[in-house]
N, C-alpha and C positions, 0 to 999 in steps of 0.2 A: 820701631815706632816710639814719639815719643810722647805721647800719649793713647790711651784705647783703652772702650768703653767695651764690652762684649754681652750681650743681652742682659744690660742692666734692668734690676727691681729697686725700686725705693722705698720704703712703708715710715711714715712718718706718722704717730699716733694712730696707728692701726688704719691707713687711709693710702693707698697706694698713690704716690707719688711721681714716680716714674715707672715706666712698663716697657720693657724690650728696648732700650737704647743701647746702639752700638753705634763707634765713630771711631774713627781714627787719624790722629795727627802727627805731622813730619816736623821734624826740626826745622824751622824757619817759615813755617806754615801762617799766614793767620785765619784766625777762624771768629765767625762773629755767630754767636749766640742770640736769634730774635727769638719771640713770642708773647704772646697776651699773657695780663699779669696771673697766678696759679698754674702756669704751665709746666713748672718744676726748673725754670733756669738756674738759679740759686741753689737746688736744693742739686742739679747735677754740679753745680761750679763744685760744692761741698764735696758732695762726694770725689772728683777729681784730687781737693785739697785732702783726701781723708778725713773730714768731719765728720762722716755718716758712712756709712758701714750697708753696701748694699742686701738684700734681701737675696740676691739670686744675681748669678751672674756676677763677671769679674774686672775690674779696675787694676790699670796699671799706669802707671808715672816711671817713667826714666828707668823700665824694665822692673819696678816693685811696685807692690800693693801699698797707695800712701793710707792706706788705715791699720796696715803693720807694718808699718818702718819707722825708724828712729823720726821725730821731729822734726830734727835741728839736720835730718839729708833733703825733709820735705822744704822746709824753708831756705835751703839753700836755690829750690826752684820756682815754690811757688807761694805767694804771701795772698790773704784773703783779709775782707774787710767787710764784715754784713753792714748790708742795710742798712740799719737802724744801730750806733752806735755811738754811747755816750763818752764823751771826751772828760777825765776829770781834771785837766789843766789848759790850758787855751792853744793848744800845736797849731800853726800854720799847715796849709795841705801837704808841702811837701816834706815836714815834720813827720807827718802821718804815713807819706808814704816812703821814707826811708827806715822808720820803725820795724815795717813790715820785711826789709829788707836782714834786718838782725837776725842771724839764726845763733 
């Protein structure tokens, strides 16, 4: 698998986030993520990136847990961009998104 979720927990500021997600994705898969805004999309992308560290239950990227593995093997697969993010020099988008490409 190259990606899988297995009864994920999320707790963000003492406030469960996610509850029981599991999924699983194949190399060359795509997958589209809908839902109403607070439903936790973001906060699961995170955690697939290893930004957030589940409560319960286990994540895996490219057969490791991306919230202990080196960075720079995470970035070699997967580059993230919140929301809301201030730019302090004028990048073009696609500036932006070759950045993330750097590991």
């Amino acid at each position: 698998m190259w990606l899988q979720l297995s009864e994920v927990d999320v707790e963000l500021g003492g406030r469960s986030v996610l509850r029981g997600v599991s999924a699983a994705v194949s190399a060359g898969e795509l997958v589209v993520i809908v839902g109403p805004n607070g439903a936790g999309k973001s906060t699961l992308v995170r955690a697939l990136a290893g930004l957030v560290v589940p409560s319960r239950g286990s994540v895996r990227a490219f057969g490791n847990d991306p919230a202990r593995s080196d960075r720079r093997v995470i970035a070699r697969h997967v580059a993230y961009l919140p929301q809301q993010y201030d730019l302090a020099f004028p990048f073009i988008v696609e500036e932006v998104v070759l950045l993330g490409r750097y590991s």
